[in-house]
VONUPA-192059 format. One record per residue (C-alpha): x, y, z. Coordinates in steps of 0.001 Angstrom, whole numbers, plus 524288, in hexadecimal, padded with zeros to 5 digits. Layout:
<pts>
XYZ ...
</pts>
This chain:
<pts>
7CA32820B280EB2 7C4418195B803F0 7C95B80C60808BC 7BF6D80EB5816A1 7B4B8813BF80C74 7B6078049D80419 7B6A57FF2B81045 7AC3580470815C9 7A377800A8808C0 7A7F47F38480ACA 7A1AB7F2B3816C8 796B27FA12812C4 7937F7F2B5807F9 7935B7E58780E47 78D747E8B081BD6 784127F239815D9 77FF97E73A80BAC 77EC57DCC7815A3 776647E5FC81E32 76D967E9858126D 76A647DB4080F3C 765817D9AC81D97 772067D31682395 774377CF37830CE 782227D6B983680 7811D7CDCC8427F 782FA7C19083A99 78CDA7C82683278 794927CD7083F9B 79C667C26F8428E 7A9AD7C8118480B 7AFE57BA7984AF9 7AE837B68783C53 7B42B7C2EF83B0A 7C08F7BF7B84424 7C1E77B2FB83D1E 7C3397B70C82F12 7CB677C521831B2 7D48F7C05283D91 7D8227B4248342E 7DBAB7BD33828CB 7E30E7C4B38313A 7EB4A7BA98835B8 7ED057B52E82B57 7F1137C1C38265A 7FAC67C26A830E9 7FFFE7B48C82D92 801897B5FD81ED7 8094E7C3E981E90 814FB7C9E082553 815B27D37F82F3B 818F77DE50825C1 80C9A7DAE081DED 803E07DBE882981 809B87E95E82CCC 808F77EDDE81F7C 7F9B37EA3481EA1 7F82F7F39E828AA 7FECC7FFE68229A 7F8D27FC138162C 7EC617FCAD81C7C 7F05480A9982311 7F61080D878152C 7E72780C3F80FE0 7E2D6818508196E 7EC6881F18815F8 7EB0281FFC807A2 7F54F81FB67FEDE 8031581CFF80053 8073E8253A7F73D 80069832EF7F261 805AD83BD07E959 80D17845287F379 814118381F7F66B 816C5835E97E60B 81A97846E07E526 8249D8448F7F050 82A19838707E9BF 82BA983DDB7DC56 831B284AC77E2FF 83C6F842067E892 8404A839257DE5E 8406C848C17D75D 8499E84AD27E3DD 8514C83EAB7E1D5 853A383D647D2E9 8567684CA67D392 860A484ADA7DD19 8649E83E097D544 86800845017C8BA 8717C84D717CE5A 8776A8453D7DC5B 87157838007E055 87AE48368E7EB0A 875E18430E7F210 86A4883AEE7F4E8 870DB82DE37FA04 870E482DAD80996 863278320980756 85F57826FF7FEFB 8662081D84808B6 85E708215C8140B 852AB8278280E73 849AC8287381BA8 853D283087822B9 856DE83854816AB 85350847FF81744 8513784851809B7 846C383CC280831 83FB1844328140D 83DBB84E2580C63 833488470380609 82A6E841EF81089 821BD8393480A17 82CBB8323A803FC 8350C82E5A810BC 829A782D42818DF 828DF81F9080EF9 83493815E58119F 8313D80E1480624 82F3B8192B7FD47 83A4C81FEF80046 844AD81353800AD 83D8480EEF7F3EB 8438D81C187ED33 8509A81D797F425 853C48104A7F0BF 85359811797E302 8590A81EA67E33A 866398193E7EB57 866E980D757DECA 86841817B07D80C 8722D81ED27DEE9 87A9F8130B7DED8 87A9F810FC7D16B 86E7A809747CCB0 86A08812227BFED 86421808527B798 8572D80B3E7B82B 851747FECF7B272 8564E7F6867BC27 852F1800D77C7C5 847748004C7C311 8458A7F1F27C2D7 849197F2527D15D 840AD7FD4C7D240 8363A7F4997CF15 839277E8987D560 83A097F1117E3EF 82C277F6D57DEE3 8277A7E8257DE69 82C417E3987EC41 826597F1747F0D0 819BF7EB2D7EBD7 8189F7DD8E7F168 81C9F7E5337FDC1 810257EC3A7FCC0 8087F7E2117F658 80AC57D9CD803A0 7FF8E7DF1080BAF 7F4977E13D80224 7F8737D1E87FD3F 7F77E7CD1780B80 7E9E67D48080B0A 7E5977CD1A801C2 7E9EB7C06D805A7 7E0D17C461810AF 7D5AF7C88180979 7D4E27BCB980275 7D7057B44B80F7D 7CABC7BB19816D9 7BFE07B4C980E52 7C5CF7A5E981243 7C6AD7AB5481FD9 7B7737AF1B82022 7B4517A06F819DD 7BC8779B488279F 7B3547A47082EA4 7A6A779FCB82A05 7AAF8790B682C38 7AF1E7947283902 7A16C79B0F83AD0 7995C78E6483236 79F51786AD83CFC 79B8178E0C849D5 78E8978E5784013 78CE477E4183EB2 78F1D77C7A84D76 782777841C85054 77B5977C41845A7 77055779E08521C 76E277891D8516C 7633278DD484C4C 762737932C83D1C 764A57A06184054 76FBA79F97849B4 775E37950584012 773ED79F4E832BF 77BB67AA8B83DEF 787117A08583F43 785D379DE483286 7850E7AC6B82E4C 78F2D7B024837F2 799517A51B82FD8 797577ABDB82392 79C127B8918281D 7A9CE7B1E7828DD 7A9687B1B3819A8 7A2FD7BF3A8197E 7AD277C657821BA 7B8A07BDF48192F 7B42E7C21F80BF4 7B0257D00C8111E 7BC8D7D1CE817FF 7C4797CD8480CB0 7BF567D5898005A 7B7CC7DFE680989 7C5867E3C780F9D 7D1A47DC1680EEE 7D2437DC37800E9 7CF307E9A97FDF9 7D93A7EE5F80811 7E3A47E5548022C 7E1157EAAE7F4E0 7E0C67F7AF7FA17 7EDA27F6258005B 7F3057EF7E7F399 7EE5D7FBC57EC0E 7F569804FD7F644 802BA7FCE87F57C 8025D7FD577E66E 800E880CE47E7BA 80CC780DDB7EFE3 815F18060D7E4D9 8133F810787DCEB 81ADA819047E41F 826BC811DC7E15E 82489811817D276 821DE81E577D0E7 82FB881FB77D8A6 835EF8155F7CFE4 830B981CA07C3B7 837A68299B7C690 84430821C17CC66 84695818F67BF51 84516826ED7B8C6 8506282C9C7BFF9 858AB821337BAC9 85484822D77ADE4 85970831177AF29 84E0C839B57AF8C 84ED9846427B390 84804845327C2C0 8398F84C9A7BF1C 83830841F97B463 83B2D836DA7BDE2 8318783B7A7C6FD 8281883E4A7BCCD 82A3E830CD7BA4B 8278182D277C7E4 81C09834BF7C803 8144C82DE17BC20 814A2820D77C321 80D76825D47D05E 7FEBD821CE7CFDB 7F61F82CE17CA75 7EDA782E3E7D5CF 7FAF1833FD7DE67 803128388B7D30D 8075B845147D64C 8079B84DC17C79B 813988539B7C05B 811EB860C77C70F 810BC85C8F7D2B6 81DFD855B77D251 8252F85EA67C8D1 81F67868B47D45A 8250E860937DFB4 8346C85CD17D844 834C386AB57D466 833D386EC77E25F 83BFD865AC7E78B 846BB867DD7DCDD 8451B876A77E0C2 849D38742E7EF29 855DD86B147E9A6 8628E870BE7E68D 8690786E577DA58 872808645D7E0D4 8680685A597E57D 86063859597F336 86090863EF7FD0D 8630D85BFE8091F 85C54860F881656 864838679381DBF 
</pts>
């Protein structure tokens, strides 16, 4: 919601401005300077990223309405199965293999909703989890990997709000092409008289206008807003690494996923109660052999 209401100052600001200081909108309308400066950014756009780029720009920009990737029901439910996992862990790893191998088709992982309903989330979690089932317990150098997948998971994300700005600072050379374009059609009327000449004139200049405007009114912000977004989302994963480097070091599993839990942003952290509340609950409905499986 409070993206529309910035936008909408944006536009407020510099319509309402130009309309105080007595402006003229029909010199200012010009809708092919317009097509010149936004269809060339968008091509070139198109040109400069890959396919998966220019799909992702559009669920980033869905993402935006949405709101947040991840709120704190979505943290609770993590740190309640790592609980699960690292419970389950202590006492018979293997129990849990054929559902760490195949995760999305796995009762158990549907048991928490918000977690499978997340492909990345979910294989981000089991894959460390099956290292460890086959043997990988040092947890310096899972960690180390840890961090290095943490890093590509970045750059992945860090694609579309970087192509967004490549854009953003392409639009205001894109509005200069615009207003040569229009001082051209301008000098070929040069027989006109001095007020249809200052309209072509006037008309040129809005090339540069709807560049510049276009660029820090709106391409810029949205990248950065996107960029913002995307560096929300990685810290998911180190709130998960957190309480999985914790399990290797031995801790008993409410410490790990208190440990979890102190990474998560403050604005979504969910408190102790609230997950001593939801692990207590779960461990309730658990025998003391490891997972109930559905029946």
């Amino acid at each position: 919601m409070h993206y529309a209401v910035g936008i909408l100052i944006v536009l407020g600001s510099v319509v309402g401005g130009y309309w105080a200081m007595g402006g003229d909108f029909t010199i200012l309308w010009q809708p092919f300077e317009f097509v010149i400066v936004c269809g060339a950014a968008l091509g070139a756009f198109i040109v400069a990223n890959p396919r998966s780029v220019l799909k992702d720009t559009g669920r980033a920009m869905l993402s935006l309405v949405r709101g947040r990737s991840h709120k704190k029901e979505d943290y609770l439910e993590l740190l309640t199965l790592l609980y699960v996992v690292f419970r389950t862990g202590r006492r018979n790893l293997q129990s849990l293999e054929s559902d760490l191998d195949r995760p999305e088709s796995s009762a158990f992982f549907k048991r928490f909703p918000r977690m499978s309903s997340n492909t990345r989330n979910l294989r981000f979690i089991c894959d460390y989890m099956r290292l460890i089932l086959l043997g990988s317990e040092k947890a310096h150098e899972l960690e180390a990997l840890m961090d290095e997948d943490i890093e590509t998971i970045r750059l992945e994300l860090n694609k579309t709000p970087k192509a967004l700005e490549r854009m953003a600072e392409t639009l205001p050379a894109l509005g200069i092409v615009a207003a040569v374009l229009g001082i051209i059609k301008a000098m070929g009327a040069m027989d006109e008289s001095p007020e249809v000449l200052g309209q072509l004139i006037g008309g040129a200049l809005a090339g540069t206008f709807i560049g510049i405007f276009m660029s820090y009114g709106f391409v810029s912000p949205l990248a950065h807003a996107i960029k913002t977004r995307r560096e929300q989302e990685l810290n998911y994963y180190v709130a998960a690494k957190a309480a999985v480097i914790a399990y290797l070091n031995e801790y008993a599993p409410q410490i790990c996923v208190e440990y979890g839990r102190k990474l998560i942003a403050t604005e979504v952290r969910p408190d102790f109660v609230e997950v001593e509340r939801a692990t207590q609950s779960v461990a309730e409905a658990l025998p003391q052999g490891g997972i109930r499986r559905a029946a």
